[in-house]
Every structure is written in C-alpha cells, then in structure tokens.
C-alpha positions in Angstrom: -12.8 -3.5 12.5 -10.6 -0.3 12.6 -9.9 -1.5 16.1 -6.9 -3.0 16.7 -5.1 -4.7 19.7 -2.1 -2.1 20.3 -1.3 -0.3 23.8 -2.0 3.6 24.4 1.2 4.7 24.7 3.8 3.5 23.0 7.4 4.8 21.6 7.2 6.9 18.0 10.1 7.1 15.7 12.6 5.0 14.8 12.3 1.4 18.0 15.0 -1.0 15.8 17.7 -0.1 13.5 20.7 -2.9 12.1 23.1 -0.7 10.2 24.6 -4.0 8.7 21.6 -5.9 7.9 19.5 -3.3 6.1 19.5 -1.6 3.3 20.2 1.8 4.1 18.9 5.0 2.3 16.6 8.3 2.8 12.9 7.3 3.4 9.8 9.5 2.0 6.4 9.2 3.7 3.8 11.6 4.3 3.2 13.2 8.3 -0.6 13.1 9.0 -1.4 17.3 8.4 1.9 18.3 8.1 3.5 17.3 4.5 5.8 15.2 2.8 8.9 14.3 5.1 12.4 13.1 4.4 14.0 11.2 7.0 17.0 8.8 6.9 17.6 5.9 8.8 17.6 6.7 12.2 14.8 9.1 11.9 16.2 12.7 11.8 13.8 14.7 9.1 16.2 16.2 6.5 13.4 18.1 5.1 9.6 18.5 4.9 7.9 19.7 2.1 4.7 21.7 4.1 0.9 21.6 3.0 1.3 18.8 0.2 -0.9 15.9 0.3 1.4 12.7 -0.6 -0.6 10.6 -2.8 1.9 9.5 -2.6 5.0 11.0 -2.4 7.9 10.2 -4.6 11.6 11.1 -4.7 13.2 11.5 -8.0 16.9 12.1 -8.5 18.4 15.4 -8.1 16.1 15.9 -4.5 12.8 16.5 -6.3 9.4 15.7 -4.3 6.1 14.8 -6.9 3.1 14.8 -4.7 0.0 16.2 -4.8 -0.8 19.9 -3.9 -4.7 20.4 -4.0 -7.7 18.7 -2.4 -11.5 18.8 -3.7 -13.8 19.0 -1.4 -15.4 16.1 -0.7 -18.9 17.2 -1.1 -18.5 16.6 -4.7 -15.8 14.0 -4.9 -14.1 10.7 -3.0 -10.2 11.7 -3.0 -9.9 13.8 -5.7 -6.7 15.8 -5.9 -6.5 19.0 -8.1 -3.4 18.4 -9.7 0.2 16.0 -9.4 3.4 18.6 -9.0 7.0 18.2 -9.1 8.8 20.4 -6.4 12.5 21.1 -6.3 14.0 20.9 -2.8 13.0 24.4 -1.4 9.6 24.0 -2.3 9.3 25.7 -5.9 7.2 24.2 -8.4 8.9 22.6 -11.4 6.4 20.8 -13.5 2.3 20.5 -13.1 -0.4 18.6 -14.4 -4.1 19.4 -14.1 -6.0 19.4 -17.0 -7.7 16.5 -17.2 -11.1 18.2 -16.7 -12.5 21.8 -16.3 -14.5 21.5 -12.9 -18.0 24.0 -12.1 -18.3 22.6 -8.3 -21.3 25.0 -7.0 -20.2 27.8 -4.8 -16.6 27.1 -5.8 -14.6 28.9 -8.1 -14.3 27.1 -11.9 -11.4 25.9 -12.2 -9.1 22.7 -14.3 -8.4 19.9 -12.1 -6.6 16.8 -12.5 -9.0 14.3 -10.6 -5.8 12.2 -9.5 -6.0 10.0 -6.8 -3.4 6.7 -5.7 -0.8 6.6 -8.0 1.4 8.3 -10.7 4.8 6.9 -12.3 7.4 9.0 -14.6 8.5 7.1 -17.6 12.2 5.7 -17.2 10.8 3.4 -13.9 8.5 0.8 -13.9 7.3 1.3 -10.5 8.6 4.5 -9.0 11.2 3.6 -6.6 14.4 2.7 -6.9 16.5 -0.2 -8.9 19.9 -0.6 -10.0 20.7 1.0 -13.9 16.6 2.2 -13.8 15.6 5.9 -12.8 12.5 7.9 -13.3 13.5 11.4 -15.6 13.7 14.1 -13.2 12.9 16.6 -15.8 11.4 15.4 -19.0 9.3 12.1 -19.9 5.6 11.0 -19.5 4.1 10.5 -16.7 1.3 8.0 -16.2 -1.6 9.4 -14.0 -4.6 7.7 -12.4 -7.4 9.9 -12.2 -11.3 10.2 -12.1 -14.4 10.2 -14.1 -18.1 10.5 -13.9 -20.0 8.5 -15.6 -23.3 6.8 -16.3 -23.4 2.4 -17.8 -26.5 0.4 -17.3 -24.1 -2.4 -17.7 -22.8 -1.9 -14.3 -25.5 -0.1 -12.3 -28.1 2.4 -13.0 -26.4 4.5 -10.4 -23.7 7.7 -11.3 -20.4 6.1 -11.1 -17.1 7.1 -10.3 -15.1 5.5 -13.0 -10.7 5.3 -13.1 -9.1 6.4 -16.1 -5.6 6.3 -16.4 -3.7 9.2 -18.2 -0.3 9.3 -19.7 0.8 13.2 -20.1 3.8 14.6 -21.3 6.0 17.6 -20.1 3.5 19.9 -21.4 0.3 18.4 -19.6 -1.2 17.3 -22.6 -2.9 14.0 -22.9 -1.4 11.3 -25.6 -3.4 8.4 -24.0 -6.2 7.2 -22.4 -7.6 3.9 -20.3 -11.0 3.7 -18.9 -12.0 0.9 -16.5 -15.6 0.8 -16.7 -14.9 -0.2 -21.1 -13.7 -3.5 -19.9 -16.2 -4.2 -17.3 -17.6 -7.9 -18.8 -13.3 -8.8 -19.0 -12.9 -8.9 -15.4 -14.6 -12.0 -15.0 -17.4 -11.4 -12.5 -19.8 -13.8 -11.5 -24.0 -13.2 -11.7 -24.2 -13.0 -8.2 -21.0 -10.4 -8.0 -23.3 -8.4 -10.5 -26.1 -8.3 -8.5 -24.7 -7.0 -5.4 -22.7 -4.4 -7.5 -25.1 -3.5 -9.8 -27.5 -2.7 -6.4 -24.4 -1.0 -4.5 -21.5 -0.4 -6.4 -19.6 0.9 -3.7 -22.1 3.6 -3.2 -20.6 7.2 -1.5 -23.5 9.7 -0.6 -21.1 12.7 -1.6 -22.7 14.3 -4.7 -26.4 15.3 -3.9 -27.2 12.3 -6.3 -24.4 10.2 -5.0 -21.6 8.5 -6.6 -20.4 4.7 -6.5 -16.6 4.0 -6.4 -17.3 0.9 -7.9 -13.4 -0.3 -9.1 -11.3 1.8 -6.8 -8.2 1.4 -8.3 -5.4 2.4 -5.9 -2.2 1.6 -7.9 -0.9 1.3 -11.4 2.5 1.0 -13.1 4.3 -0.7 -16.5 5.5 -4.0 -15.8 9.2 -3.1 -17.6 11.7 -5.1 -18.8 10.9 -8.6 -17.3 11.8 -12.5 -18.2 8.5 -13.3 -18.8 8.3 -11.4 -22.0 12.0 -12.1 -22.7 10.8 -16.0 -22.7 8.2 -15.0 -24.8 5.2 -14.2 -23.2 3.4 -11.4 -24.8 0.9 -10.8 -21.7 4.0 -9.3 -20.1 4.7 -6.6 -22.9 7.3 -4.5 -21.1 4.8 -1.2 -21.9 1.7 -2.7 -20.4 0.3 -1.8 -17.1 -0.5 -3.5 -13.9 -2.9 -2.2 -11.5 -5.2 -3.4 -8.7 -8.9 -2.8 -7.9 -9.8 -2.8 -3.9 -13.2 -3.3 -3.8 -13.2 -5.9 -6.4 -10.5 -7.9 -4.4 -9.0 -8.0 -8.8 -5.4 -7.2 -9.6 -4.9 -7.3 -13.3 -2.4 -6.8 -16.3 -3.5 -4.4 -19.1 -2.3 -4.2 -22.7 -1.3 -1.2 -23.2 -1.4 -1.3 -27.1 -5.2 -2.5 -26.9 -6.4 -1.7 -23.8 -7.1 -5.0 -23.2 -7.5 -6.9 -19.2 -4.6 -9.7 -20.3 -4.0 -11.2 -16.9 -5.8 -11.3 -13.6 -6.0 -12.8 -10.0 -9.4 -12.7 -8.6 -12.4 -11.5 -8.2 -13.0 -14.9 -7.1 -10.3 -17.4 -6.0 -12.4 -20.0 -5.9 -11.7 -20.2 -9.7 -8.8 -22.2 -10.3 -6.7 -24.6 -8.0 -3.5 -21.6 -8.3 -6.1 -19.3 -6.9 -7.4 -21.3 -4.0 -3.5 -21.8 -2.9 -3.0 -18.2 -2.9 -6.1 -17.9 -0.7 -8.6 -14.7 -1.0 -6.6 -11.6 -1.2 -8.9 -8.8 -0.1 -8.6 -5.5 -0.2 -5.3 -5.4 -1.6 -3.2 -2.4 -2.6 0.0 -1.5 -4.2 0.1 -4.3 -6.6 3.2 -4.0 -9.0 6.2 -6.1 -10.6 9.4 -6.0 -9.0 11.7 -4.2 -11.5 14.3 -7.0 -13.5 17.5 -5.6 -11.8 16.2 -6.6 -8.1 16.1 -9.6 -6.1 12.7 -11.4 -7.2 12.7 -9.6 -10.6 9.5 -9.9 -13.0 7.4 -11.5 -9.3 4.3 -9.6 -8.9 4.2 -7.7 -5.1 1.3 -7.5 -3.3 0.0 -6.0 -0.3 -3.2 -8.4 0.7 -5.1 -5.9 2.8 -7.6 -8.1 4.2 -10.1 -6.4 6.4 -13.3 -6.0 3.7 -13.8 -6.1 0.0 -15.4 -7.3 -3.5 -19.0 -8.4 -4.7 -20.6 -11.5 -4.1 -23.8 -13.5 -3.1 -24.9 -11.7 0.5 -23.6 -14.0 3.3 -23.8 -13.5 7.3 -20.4 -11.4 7.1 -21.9 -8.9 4.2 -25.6 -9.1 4.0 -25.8 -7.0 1.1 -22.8 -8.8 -0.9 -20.9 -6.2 -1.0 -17.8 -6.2 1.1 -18.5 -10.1 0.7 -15.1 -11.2 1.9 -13.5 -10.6 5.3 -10.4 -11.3 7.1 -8.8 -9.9 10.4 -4.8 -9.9 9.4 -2.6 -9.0 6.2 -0.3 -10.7 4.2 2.7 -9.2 1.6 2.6 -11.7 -1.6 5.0 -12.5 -3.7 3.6 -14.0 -6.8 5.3 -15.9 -9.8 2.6 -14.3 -12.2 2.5 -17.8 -14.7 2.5 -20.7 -12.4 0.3 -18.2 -10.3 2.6 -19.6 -6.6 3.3 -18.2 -3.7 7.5 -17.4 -3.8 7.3 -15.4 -0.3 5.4 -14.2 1.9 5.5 -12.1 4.9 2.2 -12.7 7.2 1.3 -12.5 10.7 3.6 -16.1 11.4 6.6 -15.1 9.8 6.4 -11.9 12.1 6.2 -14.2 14.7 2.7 -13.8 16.2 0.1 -17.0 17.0 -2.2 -17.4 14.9 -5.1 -16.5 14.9 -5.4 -15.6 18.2 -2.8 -12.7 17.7 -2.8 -12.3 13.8 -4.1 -8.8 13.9 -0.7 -7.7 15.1 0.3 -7.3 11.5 -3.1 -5.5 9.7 -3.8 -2.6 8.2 -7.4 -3.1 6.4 -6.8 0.0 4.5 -3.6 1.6 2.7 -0.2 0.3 2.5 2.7 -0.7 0.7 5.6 -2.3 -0.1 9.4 -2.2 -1.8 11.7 -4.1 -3.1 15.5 -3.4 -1.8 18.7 -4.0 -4.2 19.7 -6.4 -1.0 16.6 -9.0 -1.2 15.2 -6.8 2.0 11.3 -5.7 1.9 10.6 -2.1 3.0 6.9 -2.7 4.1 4.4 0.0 4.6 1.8 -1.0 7.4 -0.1 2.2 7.1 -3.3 1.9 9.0 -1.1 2.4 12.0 1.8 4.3 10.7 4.4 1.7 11.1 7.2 1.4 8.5 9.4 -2.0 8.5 12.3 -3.7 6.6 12.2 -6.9 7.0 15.0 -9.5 5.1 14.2 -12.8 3.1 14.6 -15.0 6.5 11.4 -12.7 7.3 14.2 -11.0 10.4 13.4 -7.2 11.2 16.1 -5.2 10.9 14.2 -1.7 11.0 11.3 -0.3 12.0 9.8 2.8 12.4 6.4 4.5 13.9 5.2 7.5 12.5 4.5 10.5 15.7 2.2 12.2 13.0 -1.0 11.7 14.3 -4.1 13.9 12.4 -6.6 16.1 14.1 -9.6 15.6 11.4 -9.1 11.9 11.4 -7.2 10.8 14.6 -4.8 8.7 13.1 -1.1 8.5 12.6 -1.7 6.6 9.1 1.2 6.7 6.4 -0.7 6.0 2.9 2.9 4.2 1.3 6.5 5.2 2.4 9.5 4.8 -0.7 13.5 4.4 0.0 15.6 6.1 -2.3 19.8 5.9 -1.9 21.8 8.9 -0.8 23.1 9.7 -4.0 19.7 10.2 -5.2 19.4 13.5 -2.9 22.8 15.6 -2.8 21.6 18.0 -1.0 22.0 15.6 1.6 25.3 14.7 3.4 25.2 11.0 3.8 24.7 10.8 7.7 25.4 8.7 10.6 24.3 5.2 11.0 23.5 4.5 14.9 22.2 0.9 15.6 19.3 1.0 17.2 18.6 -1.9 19.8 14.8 -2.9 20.7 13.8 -2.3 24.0 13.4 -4.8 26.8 9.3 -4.7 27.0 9.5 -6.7 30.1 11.1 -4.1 31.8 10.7 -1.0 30.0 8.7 1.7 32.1 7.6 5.1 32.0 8.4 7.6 34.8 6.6 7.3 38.0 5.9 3.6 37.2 7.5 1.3 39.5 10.6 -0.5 37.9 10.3 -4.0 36.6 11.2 -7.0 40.0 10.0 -3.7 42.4 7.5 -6.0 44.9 6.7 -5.3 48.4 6.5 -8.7 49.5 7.0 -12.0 47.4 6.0 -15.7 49.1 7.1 -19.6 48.1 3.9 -21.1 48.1 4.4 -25.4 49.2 3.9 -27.9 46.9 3.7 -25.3 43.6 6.3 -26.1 41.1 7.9 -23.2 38.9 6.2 -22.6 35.8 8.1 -22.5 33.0 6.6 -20.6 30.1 4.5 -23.3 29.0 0.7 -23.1 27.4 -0.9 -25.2 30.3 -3.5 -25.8 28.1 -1.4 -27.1 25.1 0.5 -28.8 27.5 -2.1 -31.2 28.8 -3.2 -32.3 24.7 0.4 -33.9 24.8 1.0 -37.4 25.2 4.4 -38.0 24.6 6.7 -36.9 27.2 9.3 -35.8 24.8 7.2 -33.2 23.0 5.7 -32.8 26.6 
C-alpha cells in the first residue's frame, strides 16, 4: 500500500506557480537528511537550518526556526525526540525544552529528554501558522508540547504502552500542566469489539526488548482560540481547550482544558450517528485543528483524512486481527462545521480532477501530512508521503505546487512530514523576492534528452473505413442511449 501509481522520473521543485492567484509568502518544510529549509515561492532556499529534525518545523516572527534537534534511538522508543528548540536565523540556540523525563537507555549516556514527537504550539497562536492580528511570541510565552510516556493499564491491554501526554512549559522549561490520554480511555467511546482487538494489539512496536504499543498515536494538538462557537455560547469550544487527533484510533477530539475532559469527538466509529455516516470513515487522519477566527472558514475544524490503514474493530477480510480495521486507497482534506458535524469543503481525489476510483490514488498519502488555511480562502496542502506541496483555492483550482528533490538514504523517500507558509514580513532577513509565474508543462509533449520529440514517426498510414477517434471512453460510450449525451 506504500505503492503508488506515479512515473520514475519526474520534475522536482517548484511545476506551477500563479503569482495572482495565490497567496504568496516564505514556505518551511523539512529536506529528507538535510534540515529545515526556507524557500519562497518559486523555490529558491533562503536558508537551511542543517541537522534538525522538523517535527515539525515552525517559523515564528523575527526569522526564528522551532524544530527539534535530537533523535532517540529507536531501540528504546517509536519517534522520540530529545528536546523542542528555538533557533535564531544563523543557527544559535535561543530557548530549549527537555525535561520532561531523566532517560537511563542501556549503553547510552543518562541524560533528560523531552520525549516530543508530532506537534508543539507557542501561546499567542492557536495553531502555529499564520492569521491576521494573531502571532505566536517569539521570545516569551508557553508552549504546549506533545510528548511520551511509558506506562502500564489493564484497562487497555496487559501489554507496556506508549501513552501521549501533553505538556504546557514555560520560558524556563518547567512544567505548569499536564494531560494524559490513556486517563480518559472509557471517554473515547470504543466499542467491545474495538477493545478486543486493542486490548490483544494495541498497536504493538517490537522496539523495547519487552515491546511497546503505540496504542493512541496522537500526531497533532493545538487550542481551539477565539472562535463563534463559544462566542454563541457553546462551552465545548472554550477558547483554551485543546484539539488533537489520534491515528490509529481513526478519533479526533476536543479536550477541556480546565478538566481534562474528552468534550467533543468524531469517530472511532462513524457508523454512530447519521452526521458521521455523511462524513464517511476518516482514517488515519492527521493534522486535525480549527481554523483560527480571523481566516476564511474561521472556528471549521481542518482535517487531513489520511486513508490508507487505521483504528480497532471486529477482524474483517481487510484486517484479520482488527487492528488496522479500516482501509481506503485515496485522501481527502475536510472541512468540518464541528456542531452540525457537515461537510463545508472538501478537497479529494474528484475535485483534483482524477476518476474515481480507478485513479483516486493520485491524491494519497497514507501516512503524514497537512494542511493551512491562507488569509485569501486558498488551502496550502501538505501531501507528504510523496513530498508534494499544493495550494489549491476554494473553486478547488491549483495555483501552486511544489515537489520536494529531498529524497532520504535510510528510508528512500522524498517525504515532507507538514510544510507552514508564513508572510515576508514575518522573516526580515529576507528581501521580499521575485514572483515568476510558473506555467505547467505540456505532458503530451514534454521529453527528456535523447527521447524522440512528441509527432516524430517514421511512417504514419489512413487506414479505410476507420473513423477518427475522438477522446471518447468506448466503453462508456456504448452504455449510452441517447444520442445527445452520446
């Protein structure tokens, strides 16, 4: 299922650029083994920030990078990064957090680690990125951090666990506040047979010599902000509480931050309600967060529906087990009203204009991903399995896209884990460069050198009684009766 239906060679970097359609800015994603890399529009790197891991990377205003420096190994954990860091523009270390838990990893040196892993937000932005009259504090403020925990609950599996916490640490590094998913296990509404298959594997990684199950994997959290919801008075909406998402439990949920309490949740099984059967099975998701108040769609909850594999369930043919119970072979980005639970937009394999499903894994990535709101009503979308970056605008037209050339030698893979858009003011260090359009190339007659151009034929014969063929699906043709339609 990591397979997908894409050529061997194809161009890297920026393929389609409209100045006057997008919105246009400075773009942070991370290069496969090299760092955290600052391009803008057109794809000319303005700097990289070597050796960090991008977990992701963040701009803040003033041109400061928070990313992640440090890597466990993986014999004794699953993505656990020894610290979150905030690095000026040449590199130098401005702020750090890592103690979250002193770490005694045989034949490695003792040491404090933060366990983070997915996500991390700096109070004064809901979601990281940018929105008008909202900016994350460049040097003071919390900072919410999701990290990592061992731990051991018969309630979910007799098996060691690797359990999500989520920490909120001031500029000092010390920790005022503290979540833990595996309290609130019974709220998250699984069924008995969603228990069973859990409870047997939850997610189960042979890293640790006893192994360890990832049994939530929660890749994203951030406060929902000032939003209508809450305004209109609906206290599930709280400006402070926090929204994250679970991929193997196909859940994204809503917790209150004064209790700790799960307030508000899609899944884990969309069967459950008629809303949730519209919305279909997401699966897999990531990125999960509320679009800030002062941007087009404001207080709608963003989703990036993986697909591919994910949750607990009864076993079936597709998951004999029951874990990785539901499948699909495309992705969709969701925008949810969170009360009536609708679809508002969407952006799947039809609106990129690919036939479904015979060519629906043209827009899939079963793993990773992303997306951003822009202050023009555009989406900055984050297909990361394959490295490609798009903007797309509300008419579901795409205005910009972008292939990553950063492909890894460990994992061979040009893979971008989210990408962010921040405006040129945000970086002065940074003249505000040229604009170039970029006009997609002609497939049809695009060729490499040495390859013979596009019309070249030797010899070319008009064969009697053949009509021309027009571009028409014989097939579909044929199931036509009237001749209008025809």
């Amino acid at each position: 299922r990591y397979v997908m239906g894409h050529p061997t060679i194809y161009p890297t970097g920026v393929t389609i650029y409209n100045p006057e359609k997008c919105w246009n800015g400075l773009t942070v994603f991370q290069g496969q083994e090299v760092g955290a890399v600052l391009m803008d529009m057109n794809g000319r790197e303005h700097n990289v920030w070597k050796g960090v891991h991008g977990f992701p990377n963040k701009i803040f205003p003033g041109g400061y990078l928070v990313t992640s420096r440090g890597r466990r190994t993986g014999k004794y954990s699953v993505q656990d990064q020894t610290d979150v860091v905030q690095l000026d523009w040449d590199g130098k270390e401005v702020w750090k957090f890592d103690r979250n838990e002193y770490i005694e990893d045989p034949g490695y040196e003792p040491r404090w680690m933060a366990r983070y892993h997915h996500d991390f937000q700096r109070e004064g932005s809901s979601v990281g990125y940018y929105a008008p009259d909202t900016a994350p504090k460049s040097l003071e403020g919390n900072t919410l951090v999701l990290c990592h925990k061992n731990i051991r609950n018969k309630r979910i599996s007799d098996k060691l666990l690797l359990d999500d916490v989520i920490l909120e640490v001031d500029w000092d590094g010390d920790i005022v506040w503290e979540w833990r998913c595996s309290d609130h296990f019974e709220e998250f509404g699984f069924s008995e047979a969603a228990k069973n298959a859990l409870c047997r594997n939850p997610n189960y990684r042979p890293t640790q010599p006893e192994g360890m199950g990832d049994w939530m994997h929660i890749n994203s959290m951030s406060v929902l902000g000032p939003n209508k919801w809450y305004e209109q008075g609906d206290t599930r909406f709280h400006p402070d509480n926090i929204i994250a998402d679970g991929r193997e439990t196909n859940i994204v949920f809503i917790i209150e931050k004064a209790t700790g309490k799960i307030v508000w949740k899609l899944g884990p099984d969309y069967n459950a309600s008629p809303e949730e059967k519209a919305i279909g099975w997401i699966i897999g998701q990531h990125h999960a967060h509320m679009i800030p108040h002062t941007l087009p769609g404001g207080g709608n909850i963003l989703i990036f529906d993986n697909g591919g594999w994910g949750g607990y369930d009864a076993p079936n043919p597709g998951a004999p087990t029951g874990v990785k119970a539901a499948l699909r072979d495309y992705s969709r980005v969701l925008e949810i009203d969170p009360v009536s639970k609708k679809i508002v937009w969407q952006y799947t394999p039809f609106e990129a204009g690919h036939l479904m499903p015979m060519d629906s894994n043209r827009f899939y990535s079963p793993f990773i991903s992303g997306m951003q709101r822009l202050p023009n009503g555009n989406t900055l979308i984050t297909e990361g399995s394959d490295g490609r970056l798009l903007e797309v605008t509300k008419n579901h037209e795409l205005v910009w896209e972008f292939i990553s050339p950063y492909k890894g030698k460990l994992v061979p893979m040009n893979m971008v884990y989210r990408a962010y858009r921040v405006p040129y003011e945000w970086v002065p260090q940074v003249q505000k460069p040229a604009e170039t359009p970029v006009v997609p190339l002609d497939v049809a007659t695009f060729r490499v050198p040495g390859a013979a151009a596009f019309g070249d034929r030797v010899r070319e014969v008009e064969v009697e009684g053949c009509t021309p063929y027009e571009g028409s699906n014989a097939l579909c043709v044929a199931s036509v009766e009237d001749p209008e339609e025809k």
